[in-house]
C-alpha positions as CSV (number, residue, x, y, z in Angstrom):
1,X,39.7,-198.4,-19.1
2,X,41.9,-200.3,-21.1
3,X,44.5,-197.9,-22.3
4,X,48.0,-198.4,-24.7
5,X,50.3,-195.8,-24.3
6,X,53.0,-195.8,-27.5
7,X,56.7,-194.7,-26.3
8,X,57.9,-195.5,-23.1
9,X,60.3,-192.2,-22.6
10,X,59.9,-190.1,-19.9
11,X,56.2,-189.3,-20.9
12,X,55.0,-192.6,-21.6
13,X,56.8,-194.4,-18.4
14,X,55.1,-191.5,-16.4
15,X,51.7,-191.6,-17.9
16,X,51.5,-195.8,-18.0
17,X,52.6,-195.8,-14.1
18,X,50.2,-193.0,-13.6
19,X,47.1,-194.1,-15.1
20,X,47.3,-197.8,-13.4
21,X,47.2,-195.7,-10.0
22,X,43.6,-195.1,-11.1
23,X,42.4,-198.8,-11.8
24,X,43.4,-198.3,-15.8
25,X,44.8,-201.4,-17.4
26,X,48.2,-200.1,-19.5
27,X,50.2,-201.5,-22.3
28,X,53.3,-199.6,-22.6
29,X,54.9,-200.5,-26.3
30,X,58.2,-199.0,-27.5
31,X,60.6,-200.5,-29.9
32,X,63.1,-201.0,-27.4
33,X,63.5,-203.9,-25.8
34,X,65.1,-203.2,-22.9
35,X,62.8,-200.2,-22.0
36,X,60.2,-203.4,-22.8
37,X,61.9,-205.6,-20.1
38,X,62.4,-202.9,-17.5
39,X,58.6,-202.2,-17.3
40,X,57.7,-206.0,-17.5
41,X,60.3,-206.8,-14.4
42,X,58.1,-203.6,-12.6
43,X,61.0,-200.7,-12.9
44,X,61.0,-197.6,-14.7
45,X,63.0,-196.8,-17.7
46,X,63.6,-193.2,-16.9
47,X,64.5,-191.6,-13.6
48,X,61.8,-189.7,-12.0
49,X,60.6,-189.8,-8.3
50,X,58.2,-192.4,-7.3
51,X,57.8,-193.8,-10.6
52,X,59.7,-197.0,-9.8
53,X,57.3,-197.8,-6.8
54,X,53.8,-196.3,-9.3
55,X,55.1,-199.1,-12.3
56,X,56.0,-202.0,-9.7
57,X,53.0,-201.4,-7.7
58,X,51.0,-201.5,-11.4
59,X,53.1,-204.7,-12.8
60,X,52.1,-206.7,-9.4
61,X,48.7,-206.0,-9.6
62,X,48.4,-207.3,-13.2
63,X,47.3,-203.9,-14.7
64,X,50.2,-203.2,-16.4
65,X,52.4,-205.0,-19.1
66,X,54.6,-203.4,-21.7
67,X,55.5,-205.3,-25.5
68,X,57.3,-204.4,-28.8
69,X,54.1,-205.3,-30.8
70,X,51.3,-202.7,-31.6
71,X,48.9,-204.9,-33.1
72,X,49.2,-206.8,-29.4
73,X,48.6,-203.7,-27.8
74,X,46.2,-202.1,-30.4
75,X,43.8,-205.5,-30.2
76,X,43.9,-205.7,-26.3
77,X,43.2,-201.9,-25.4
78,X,40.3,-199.1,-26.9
79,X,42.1,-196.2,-26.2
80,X,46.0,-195.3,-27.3
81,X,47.8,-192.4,-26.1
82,X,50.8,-192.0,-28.6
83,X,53.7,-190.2,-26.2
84,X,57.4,-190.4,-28.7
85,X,59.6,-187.9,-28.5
86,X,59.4,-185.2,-31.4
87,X,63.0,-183.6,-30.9
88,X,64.1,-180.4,-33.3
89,X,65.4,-180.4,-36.3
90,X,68.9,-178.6,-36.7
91,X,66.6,-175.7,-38.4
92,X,64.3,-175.8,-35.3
93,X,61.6,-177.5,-37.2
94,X,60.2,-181.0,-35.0
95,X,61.2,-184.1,-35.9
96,X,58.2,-186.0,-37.0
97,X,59.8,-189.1,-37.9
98,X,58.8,-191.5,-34.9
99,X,55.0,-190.2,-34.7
100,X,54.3,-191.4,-38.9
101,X,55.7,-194.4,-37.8
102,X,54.0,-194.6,-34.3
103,X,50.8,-194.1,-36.6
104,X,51.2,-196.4,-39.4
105,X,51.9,-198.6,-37.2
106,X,48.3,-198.3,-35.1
107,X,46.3,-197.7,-38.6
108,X,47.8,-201.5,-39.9
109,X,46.5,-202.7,-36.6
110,X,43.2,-201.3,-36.6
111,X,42.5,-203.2,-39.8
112,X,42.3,-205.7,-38.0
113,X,39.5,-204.7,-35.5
114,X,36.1,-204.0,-35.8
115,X,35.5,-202.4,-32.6
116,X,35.8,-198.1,-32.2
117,X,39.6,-197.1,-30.8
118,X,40.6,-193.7,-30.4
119,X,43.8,-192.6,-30.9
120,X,45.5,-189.7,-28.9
121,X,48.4,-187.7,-29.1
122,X,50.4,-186.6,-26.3
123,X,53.8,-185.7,-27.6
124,X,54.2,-182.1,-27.9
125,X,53.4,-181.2,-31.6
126,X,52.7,-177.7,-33.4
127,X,49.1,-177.1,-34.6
128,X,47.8,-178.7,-37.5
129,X,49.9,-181.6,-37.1
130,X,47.1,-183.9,-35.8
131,X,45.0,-182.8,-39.2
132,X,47.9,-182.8,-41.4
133,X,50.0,-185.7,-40.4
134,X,48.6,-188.1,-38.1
135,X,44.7,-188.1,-39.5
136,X,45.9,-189.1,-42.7
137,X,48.5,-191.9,-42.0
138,X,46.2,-193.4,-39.9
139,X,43.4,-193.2,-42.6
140,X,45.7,-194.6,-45.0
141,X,47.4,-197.3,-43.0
142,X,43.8,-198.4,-41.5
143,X,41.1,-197.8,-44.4
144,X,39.1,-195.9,-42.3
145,X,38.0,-192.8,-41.7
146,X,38.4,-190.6,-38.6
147,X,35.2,-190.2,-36.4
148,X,33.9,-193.1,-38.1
149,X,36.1,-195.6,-37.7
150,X,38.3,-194.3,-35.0
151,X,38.7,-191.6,-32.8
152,X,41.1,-188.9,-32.7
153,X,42.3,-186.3,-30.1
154,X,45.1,-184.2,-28.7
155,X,45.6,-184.4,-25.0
156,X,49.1,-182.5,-24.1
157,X,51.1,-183.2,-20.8
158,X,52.2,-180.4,-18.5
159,X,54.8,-182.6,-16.4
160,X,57.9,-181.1,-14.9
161,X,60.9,-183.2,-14.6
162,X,61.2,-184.4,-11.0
163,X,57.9,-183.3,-10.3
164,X,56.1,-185.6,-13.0
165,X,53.7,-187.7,-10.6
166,X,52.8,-184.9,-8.6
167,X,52.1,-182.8,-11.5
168,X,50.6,-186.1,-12.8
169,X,47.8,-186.2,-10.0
170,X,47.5,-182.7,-9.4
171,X,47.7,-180.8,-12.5
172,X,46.7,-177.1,-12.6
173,X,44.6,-178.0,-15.9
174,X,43.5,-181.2,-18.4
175,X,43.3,-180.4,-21.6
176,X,41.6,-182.5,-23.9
177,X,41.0,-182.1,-27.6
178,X,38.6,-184.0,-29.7
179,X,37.7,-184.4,-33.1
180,X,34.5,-186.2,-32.4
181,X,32.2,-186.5,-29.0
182,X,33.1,-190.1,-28.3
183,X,36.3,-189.6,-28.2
184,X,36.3,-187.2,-25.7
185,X,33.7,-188.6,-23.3
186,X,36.4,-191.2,-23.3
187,X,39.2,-189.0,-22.5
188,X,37.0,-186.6,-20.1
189,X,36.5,-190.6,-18.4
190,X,40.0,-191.0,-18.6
191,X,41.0,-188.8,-16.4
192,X,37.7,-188.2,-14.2
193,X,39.7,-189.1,-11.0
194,X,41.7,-186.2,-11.2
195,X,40.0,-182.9,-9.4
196,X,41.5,-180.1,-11.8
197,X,39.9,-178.1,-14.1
198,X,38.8,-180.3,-17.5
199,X,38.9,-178.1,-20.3
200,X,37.4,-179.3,-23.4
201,X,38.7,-177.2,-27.0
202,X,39.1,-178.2,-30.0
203,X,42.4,-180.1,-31.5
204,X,44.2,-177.2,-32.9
205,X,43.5,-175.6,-29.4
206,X,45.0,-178.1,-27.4
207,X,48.4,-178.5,-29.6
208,X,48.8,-175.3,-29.6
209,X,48.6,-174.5,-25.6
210,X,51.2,-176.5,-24.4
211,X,53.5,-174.4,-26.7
212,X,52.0,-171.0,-25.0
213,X,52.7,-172.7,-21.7
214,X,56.0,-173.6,-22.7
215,X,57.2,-170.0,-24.6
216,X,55.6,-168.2,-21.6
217,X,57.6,-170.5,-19.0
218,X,60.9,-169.6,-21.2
219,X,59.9,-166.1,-21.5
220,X,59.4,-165.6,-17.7
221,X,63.1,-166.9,-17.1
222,X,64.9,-164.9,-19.8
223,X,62.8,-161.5,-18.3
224,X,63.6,-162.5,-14.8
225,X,67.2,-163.1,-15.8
226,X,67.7,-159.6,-17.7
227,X,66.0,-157.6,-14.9
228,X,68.2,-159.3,-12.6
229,X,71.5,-158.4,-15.0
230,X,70.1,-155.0,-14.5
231,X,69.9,-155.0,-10.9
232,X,73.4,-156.4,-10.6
233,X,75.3,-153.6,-12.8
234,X,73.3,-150.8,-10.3
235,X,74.1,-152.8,-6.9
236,X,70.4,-153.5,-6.4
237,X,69.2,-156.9,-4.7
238,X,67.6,-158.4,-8.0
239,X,66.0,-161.5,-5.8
240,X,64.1,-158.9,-3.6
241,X,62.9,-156.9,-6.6
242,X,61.3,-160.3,-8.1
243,X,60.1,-161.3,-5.1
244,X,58.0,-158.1,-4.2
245,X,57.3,-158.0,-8.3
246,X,56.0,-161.8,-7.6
247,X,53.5,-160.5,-4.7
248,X,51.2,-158.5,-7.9
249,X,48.7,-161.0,-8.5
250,X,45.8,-158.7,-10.1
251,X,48.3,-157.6,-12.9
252,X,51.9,-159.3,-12.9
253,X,50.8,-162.4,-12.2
254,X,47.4,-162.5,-14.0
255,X,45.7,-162.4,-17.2
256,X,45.3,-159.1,-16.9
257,X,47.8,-157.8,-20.1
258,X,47.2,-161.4,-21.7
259,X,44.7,-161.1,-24.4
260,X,45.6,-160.7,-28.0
261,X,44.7,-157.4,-29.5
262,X,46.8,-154.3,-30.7
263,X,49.5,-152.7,-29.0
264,X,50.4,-150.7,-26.1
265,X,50.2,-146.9,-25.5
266,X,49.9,-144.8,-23.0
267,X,51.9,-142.5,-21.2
268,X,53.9,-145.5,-19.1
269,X,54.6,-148.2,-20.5
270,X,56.4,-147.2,-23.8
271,X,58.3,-144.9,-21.8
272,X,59.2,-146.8,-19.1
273,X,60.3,-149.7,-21.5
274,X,62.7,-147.3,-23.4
275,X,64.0,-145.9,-20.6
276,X,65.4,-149.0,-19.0
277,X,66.7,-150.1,-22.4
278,X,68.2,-147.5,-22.4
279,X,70.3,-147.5,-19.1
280,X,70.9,-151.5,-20.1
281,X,72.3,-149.5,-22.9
282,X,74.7,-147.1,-20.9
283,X,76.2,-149.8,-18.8
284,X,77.2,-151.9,-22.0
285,X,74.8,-154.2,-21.1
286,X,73.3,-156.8,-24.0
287,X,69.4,-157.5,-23.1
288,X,67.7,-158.7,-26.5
289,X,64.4,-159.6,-24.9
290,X,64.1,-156.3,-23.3
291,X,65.2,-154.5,-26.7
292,X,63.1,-156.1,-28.2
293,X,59.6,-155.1,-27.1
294,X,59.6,-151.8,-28.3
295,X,60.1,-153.5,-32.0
296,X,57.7,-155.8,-31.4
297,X,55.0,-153.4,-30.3
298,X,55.6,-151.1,-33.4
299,X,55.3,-154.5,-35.7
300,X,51.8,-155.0,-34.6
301,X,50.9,-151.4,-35.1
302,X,52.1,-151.8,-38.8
303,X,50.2,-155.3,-38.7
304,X,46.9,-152.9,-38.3
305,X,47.8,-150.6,-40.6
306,X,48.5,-152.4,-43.6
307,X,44.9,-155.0,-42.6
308,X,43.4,-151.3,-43.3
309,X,45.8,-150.7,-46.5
310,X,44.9,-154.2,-48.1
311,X,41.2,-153.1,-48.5
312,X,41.9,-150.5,-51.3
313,X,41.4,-146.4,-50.3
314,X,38.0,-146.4,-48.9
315,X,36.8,-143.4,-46.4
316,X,37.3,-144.8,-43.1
317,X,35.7,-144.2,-39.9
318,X,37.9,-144.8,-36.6
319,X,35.9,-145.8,-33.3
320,X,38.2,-144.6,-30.6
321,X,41.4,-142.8,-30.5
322,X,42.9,-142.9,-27.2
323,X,45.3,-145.7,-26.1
324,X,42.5,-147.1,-24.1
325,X,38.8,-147.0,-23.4
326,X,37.2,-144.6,-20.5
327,X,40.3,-142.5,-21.0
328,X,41.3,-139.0,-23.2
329,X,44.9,-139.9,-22.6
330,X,46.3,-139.6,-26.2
331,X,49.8,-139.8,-25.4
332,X,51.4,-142.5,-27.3
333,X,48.3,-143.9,-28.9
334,X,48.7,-146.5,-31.1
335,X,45.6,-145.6,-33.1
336,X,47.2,-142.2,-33.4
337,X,50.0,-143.4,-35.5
338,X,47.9,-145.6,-37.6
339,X,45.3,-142.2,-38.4
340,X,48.5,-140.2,-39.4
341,X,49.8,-143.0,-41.9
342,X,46.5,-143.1,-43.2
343,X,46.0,-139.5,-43.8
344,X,49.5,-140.0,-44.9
345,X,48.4,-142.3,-48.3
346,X,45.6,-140.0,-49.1
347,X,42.8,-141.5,-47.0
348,X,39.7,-140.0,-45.9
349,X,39.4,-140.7,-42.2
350,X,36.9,-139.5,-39.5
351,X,37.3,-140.4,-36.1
352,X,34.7,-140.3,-33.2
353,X,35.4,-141.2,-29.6
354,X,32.9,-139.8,-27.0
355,X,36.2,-139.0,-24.6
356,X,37.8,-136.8,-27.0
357,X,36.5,-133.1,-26.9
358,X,39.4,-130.9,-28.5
359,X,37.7,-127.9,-26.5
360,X,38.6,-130.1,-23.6
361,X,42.0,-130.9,-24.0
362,X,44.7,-129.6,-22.8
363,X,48.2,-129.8,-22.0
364,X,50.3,-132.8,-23.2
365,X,47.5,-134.3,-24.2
366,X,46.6,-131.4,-27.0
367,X,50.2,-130.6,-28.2
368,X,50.5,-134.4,-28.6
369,X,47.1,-134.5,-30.9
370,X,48.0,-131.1,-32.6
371,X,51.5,-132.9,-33.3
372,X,50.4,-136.0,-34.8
373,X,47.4,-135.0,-36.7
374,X,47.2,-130.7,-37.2
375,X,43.7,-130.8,-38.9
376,X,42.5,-133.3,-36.5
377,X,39.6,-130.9,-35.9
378,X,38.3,-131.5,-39.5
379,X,38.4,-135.5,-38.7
380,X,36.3,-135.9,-36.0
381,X,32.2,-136.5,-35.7
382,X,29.9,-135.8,-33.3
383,X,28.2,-139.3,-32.6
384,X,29.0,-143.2,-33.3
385,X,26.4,-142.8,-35.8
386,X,28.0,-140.2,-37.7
387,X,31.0,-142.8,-38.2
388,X,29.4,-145.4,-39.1
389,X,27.9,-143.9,-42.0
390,X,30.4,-142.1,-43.4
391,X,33.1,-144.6,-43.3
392,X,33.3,-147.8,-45.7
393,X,35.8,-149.3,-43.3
394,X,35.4,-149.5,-40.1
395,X,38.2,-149.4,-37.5
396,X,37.6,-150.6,-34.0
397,X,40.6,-149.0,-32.3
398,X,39.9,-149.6,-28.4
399,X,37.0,-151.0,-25.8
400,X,35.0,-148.5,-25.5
401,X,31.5,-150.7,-24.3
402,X,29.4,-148.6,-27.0
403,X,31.2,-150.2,-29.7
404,X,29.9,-153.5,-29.3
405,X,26.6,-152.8,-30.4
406,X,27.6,-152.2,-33.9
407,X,27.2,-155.4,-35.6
408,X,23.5,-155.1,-36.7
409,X,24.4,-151.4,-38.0
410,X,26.8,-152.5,-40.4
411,X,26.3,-151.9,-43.8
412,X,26.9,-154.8,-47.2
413,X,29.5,-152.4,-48.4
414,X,31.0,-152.3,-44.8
415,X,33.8,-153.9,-43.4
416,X,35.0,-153.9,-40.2
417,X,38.6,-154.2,-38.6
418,X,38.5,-155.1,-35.1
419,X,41.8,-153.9,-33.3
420,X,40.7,-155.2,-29.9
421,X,37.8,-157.8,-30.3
422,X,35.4,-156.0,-28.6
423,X,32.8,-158.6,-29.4
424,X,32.5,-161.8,-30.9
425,X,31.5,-160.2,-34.6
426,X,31.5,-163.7,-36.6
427,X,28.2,-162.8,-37.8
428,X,29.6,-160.7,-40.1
429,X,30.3,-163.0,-42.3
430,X,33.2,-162.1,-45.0
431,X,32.9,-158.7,-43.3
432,X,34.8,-158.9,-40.6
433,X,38.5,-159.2,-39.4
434,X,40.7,-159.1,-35.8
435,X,44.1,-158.5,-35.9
436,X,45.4,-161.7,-33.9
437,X,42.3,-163.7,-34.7
């Protein structure tokens, strides 16, 4: 393919040395001349291992060139992969700036050509950008219209720093965005060399997973960091306890605990999280991340309660009441503390969940039911059909499997809240909401 890659930084000297390794032909364009020169005397611009030898190797064999002039590059290539650097803002907002020019720059090119081009971004950018930002300069600065007259997509780069060609050629995913089928057949072609997983979303998708990778990366080192100031203040080897913590690949290191969906209950993990705050606490120790998960948890239990407020005081039905499905273990519940607000503002509220027998319970269980909601024994309904006709809102509030049948069964004056997507409900159309989606 003939490929120009805009921005010769770290990402773009990378990517253009790269991509030649695959028979490509490259032109690299920056506005700097001596990044310019460097490529076209065959050496990198950046420091990175084995990129001197991938861009020499690429100069000599005629498939790669660099220039200052985008209508050069624009006119001589089908395919541009825009890769500027889109540095904060002192308020942490991104910096724009070079990308609008980057793509005024390729829409006053494509003027000039009658043939299709697609245009995709590979600087890191938040979701939306592509739609709001670059779609329309290019419109404006070409007269023509995406998916018409050129293609658009988002194709984010998961390179580490002195790792970058490895990672290059042996990534753990692609991710490719389109906003049109072309334009991704082309960038599925693109990269059909590589054997890694292809995965093919949409554009707001693919901008916004190379943040998650990112976050996650930054949250992992901040966790491991307090858990190992932790270790140090009680004398305990913090590099062993990470190490055997490391060895739990079913639900540390998984994506098991990694879906979206309501907060956490039970009878361990809010515990166990306020309980090693707390000693943090006692040994004058400063951990904001771990503080902050109990706050954060609470948050998205308020997030469901007030999705249930905004839809006026309607009777609502509850499906499920312990922290999790095939369980009775109350203790904790999220959905608990969401019925007693409720109850709290003067809502009628029945509850069914098959698990749930008040005959049965006992123990913690039942002093922790009796505790939260005394007349729970007035709120709750024999059968999942008994809830579902008697509540105008209807309140998915764990997994249980028997929930997911009850699309078909919903009534026009019905609308659900689904705490835990327990099914793809779209079909209920304009009566139907998730809490993170």
């Amino acid at each position: 393919m003939k490929i120009s890659v805009f921005g010769l930084g770290y990402v773009g000297a990378v990517t253009s040395g790269c991509l030649t390794t695959f028979g490509h032909s490259v032109v690299g364009v920056d506005y700097s001349q001596a990044k310019v020169a460097l490529i076209n005397q065959g050496k990198a611009p950046v420091i990175e291992k084995n990129l001197d030898q991938a861009i020499c190797d690429g100069v000599a064999r005629g498939q790669l060139r660099a220039t200052h002039e985008a209508p050069d590059a624009i006119l001589s290539t089908d395919l541009s992969l825009i890769c500027v650097g889109t540095p904060s803002r002192k308020n942490g907002d991104l910096d724009t700036g070079s990308l609008k020019s980057v793509c005024v720059e390729i829409g006053t090119a494509l003027r000039q050509k009658s043939s299709w081009h697609s245009v995709i971004v590979r600087s890191t950018v938040l979701p939306g950008t592509i739609r709001n930002i670059v779609i329309p300069e290019l419109e404006k600065a070409s007269g023509k219209k995406a998916g018409i007259g050129f293609g658009v997509g988002s194709n984010p780069e998961f390179l580490r720093e002195g790792n970058a060609l490895d990672d290059f050629h042996n990534p753990s995913k692609t991710v490719i965005g389109a906003g049109d089928d072309r334009t991704g057949n082309e960038m599925e072609s693109l990269y059909s060399s590589i054997k890694a997983p292809l995965i093919r979303t949409s554009i707001e998708v693919a901008e916004m997973i190379k943040y998650s990778d990112n976050v996650w990366h930054a949250l992992k080192v901040a966790f491991a960091n307090e858990i190992g100031i932790i270790c140090k203040s009680l004398r305990v080897d913090s590099h062993e306890v990470m190490d055997i913590f490391c060895q739990d690949l079913k639900l540390n290191l998984s994506g098991y605990y990694l879906k979206p969906g309501f907060s956490f209950g039970g009878s361990c993990l809010p515990k166990d999280v306020r309980a090693l705050v707390h000693k943090a606490r006692s040994l004058d120790l400063d951990l904001p991340l771990l503080g902050s998960i109990i706050p954060s948890n609470e948050k998205q239990t308020t997030r469901g309660f007030e999705m249930i407020l905004q839809l006026g005081k309607r009777p609502v039905s509850i499906l499920g009441m312990s922290f999790k499905a095939g369980t009775d273990d109350l203790r904790e519940s999220p959905i608990l503390e969401i019925i007693e607000r409720l109850i709290g503002k003067g809502f009628d509220v029945r509850i069914f969940d098959r698990n749930v027998n008040l005959s049965k319970l006992v123990g913690a269980n039942r002093d922790y039911l009796l505790r939260m909601i005394p007349h729970v024994s007035s709120l709750l309904v024999e059968s999942l059909d008994d809830a579902l006709s008697y509540g105008e809102i209807i309140v998915i509030g764990n997994g249980d499997p028997e929930f997911r049948s009850i699309a078909p069964r919903i009534r026009p004056d019905q609308f659900v809240i689904d705490l835990v997507r327990i099914q793809d409900h779209s079909r209920l159309d304009g009566q139907y909401d998730g809490i993170s989606w």
